[in-house]
C-alpha positions as CSV (number, residue, x, y, z in Angstrom):
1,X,0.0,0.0,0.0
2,X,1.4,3.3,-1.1
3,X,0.9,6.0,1.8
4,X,-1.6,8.8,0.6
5,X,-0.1,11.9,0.5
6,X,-1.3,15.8,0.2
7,X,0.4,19.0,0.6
8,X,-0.5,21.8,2.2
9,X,0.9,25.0,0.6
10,X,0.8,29.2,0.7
11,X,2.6,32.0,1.3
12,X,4.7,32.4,4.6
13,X,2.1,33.8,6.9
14,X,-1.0,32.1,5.4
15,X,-2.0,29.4,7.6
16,X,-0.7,26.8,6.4
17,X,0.9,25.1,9.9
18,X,-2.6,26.2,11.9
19,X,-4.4,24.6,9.1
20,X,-2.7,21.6,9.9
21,X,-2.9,21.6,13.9
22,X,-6.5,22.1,12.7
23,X,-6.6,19.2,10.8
24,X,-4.9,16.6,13.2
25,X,-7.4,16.1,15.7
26,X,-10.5,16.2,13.1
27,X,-8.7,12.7,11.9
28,X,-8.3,11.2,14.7
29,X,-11.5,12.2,16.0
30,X,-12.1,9.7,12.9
31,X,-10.0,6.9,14.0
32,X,-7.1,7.9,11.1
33,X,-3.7,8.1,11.9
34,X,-1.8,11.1,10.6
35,X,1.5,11.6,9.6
36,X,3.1,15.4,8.8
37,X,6.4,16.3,7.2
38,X,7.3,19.8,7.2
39,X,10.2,21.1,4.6
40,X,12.5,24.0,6.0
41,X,15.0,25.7,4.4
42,X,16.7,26.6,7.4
43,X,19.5,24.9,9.3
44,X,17.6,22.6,12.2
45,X,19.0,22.8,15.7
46,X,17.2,20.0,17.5
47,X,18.8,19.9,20.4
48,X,20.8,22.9,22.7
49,X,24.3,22.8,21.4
50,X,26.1,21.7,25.1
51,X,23.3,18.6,25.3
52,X,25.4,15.0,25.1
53,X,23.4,14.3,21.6
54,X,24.6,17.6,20.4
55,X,28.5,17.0,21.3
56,X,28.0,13.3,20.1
57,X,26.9,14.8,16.9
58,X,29.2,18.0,16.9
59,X,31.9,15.1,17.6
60,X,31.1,13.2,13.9
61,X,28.3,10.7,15.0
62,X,27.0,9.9,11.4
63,X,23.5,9.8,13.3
64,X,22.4,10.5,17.0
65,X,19.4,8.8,18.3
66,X,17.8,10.8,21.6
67,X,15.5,8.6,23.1
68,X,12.7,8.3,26.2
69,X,10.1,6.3,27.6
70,X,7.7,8.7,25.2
71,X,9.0,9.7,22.5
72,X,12.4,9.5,20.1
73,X,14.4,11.6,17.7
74,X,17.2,10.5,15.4
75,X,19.2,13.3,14.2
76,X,21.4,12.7,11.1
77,X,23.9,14.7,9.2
78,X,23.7,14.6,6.1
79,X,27.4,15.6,5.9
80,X,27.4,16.7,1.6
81,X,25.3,14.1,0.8
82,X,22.0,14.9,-1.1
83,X,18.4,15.9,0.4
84,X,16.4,13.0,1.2
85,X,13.4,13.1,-1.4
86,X,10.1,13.5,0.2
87,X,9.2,9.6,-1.0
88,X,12.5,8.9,1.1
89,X,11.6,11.1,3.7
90,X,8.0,9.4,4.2
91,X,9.7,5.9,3.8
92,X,11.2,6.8,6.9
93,X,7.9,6.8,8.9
94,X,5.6,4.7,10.5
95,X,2.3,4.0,8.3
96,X,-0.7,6.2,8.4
97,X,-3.8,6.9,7.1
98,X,-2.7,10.4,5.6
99,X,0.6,12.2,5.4
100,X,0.4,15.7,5.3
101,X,3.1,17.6,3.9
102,X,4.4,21.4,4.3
103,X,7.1,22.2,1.7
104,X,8.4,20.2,-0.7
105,X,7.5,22.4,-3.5
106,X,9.1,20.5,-6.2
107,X,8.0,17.0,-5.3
108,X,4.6,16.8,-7.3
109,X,2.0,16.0,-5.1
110,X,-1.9,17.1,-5.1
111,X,-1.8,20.3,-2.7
112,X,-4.5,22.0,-1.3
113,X,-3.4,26.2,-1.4
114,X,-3.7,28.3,2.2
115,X,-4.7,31.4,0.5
116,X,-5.4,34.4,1.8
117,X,-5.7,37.6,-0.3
118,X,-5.5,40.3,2.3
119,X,-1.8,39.7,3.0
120,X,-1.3,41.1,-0.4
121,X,0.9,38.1,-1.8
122,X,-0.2,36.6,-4.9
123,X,-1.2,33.1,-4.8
124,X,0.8,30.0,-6.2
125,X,-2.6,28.0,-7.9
126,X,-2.7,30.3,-11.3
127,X,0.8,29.1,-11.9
128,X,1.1,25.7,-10.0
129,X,-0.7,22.6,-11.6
130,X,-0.4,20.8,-8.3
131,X,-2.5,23.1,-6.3
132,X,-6.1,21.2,-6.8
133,X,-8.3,23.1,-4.5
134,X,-8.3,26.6,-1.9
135,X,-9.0,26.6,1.6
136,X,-9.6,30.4,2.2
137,X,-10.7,33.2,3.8
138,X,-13.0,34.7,1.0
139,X,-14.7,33.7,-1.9
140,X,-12.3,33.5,-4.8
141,X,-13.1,33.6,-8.6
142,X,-11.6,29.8,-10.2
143,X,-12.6,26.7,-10.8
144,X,-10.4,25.0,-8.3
145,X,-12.4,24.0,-5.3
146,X,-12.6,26.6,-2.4
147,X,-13.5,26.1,1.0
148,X,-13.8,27.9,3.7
149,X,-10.1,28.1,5.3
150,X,-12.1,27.6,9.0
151,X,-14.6,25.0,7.9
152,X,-11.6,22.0,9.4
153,X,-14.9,19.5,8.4
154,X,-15.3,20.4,5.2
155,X,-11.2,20.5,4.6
156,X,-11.1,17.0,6.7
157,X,-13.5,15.3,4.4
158,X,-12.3,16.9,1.0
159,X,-8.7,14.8,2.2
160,X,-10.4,12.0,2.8
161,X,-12.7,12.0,-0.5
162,X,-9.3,12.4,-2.5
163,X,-7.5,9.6,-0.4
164,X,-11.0,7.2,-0.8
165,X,-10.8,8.1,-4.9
166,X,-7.2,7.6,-4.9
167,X,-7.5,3.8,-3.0
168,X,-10.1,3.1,-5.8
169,X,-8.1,3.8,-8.4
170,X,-4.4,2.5,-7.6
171,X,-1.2,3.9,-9.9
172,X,-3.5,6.8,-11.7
173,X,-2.0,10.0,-11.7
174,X,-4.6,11.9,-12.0
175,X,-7.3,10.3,-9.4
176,X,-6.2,13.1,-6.9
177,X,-7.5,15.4,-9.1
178,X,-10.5,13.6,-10.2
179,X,-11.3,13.3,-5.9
180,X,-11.3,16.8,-6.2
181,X,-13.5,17.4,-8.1
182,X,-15.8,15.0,-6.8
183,X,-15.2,16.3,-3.3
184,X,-17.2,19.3,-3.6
């Protein structure tokens, strides 16, 4: 079983990691487990720099697992070697129902676009074939899909009508975007 993925994506600012907190305990008020990766372009600092796992890994550990009776984190460098993909990345993780992403911009996956038009940035779905539907804070003139960016129901079950279409129809590349339009 390939995992189901879908990206969240918008401007800086837009709401794209709220919509997700949003999202999380919608689906497993519906008994699906969730997965999220989140893309940064910044350097991570997972740990205070005079921590043991930070020395370890200051030190040349190739990878530093932290671990405790409730949760784990393995930190590796990746020490010139090339970025994970995103299908690498999610091979990484424990099955789920859903895997939502944040970033990733180049890896094509269906996204649904955090749009809001007051901030005054233009949005990426005129240019952006992967964007298949809005979730927004006003009504917005395209035939994408729009939904209201605080209706987390009507977001929740738009995933879950894209991941249902996409288990029906196994290898198409376009059954994401057929779900969408069915969706609404």
């Amino acid at each position: 079983m390939h995992p189901f993925i879908v990206g969240i994506t918008g401007t800086s600012g837009s709401g794209k990691t709220t919509l997700i907190t949003a999202l999380l305990p919608w689906f497993r008020a519906h008994g699906l487990t969730v997965n999220v990766v989140k893309h940064s372009h910044h350097p991570l600092e997972l740990e205070p720099p005079g921590k043991d796992s930070a020395r370890f890994r200051a030190a040349g550990a190739a990878e530093v697992m932290v671990a405790s009776p409730y949760r784990y984190a393995i930190v590796r460098e990746l020490a010139g070697e090339a970025e994970p993909t995103l299908a690498e990345q999610v091979g990484r993780l424990r099955p789920a129902d859903i895997t939502l992403v944040e970033g990733f911009r180049s890896e094509a996956i269906p996204r649904i676009e955090v749009y809001r038009p007051a901030h005054g940035r233009a949005p990426y779905y005129p240019g952006d074939p992967s964007v298949i539907a809005l979730a927004t804070d006003t009504r917005m003139d395209t035939v994408l899909p729009c939904m209201a960016l605080d209706d987390i129901a009507q977001i929740g079950g738009f995933i879950l009508a894209m991941r249902d279409q996409a288990a029906a129809m196994p290898g198409a590349a376009a059954s994401a975007a057929r779900a969408a339009e069915l969706a609404l």
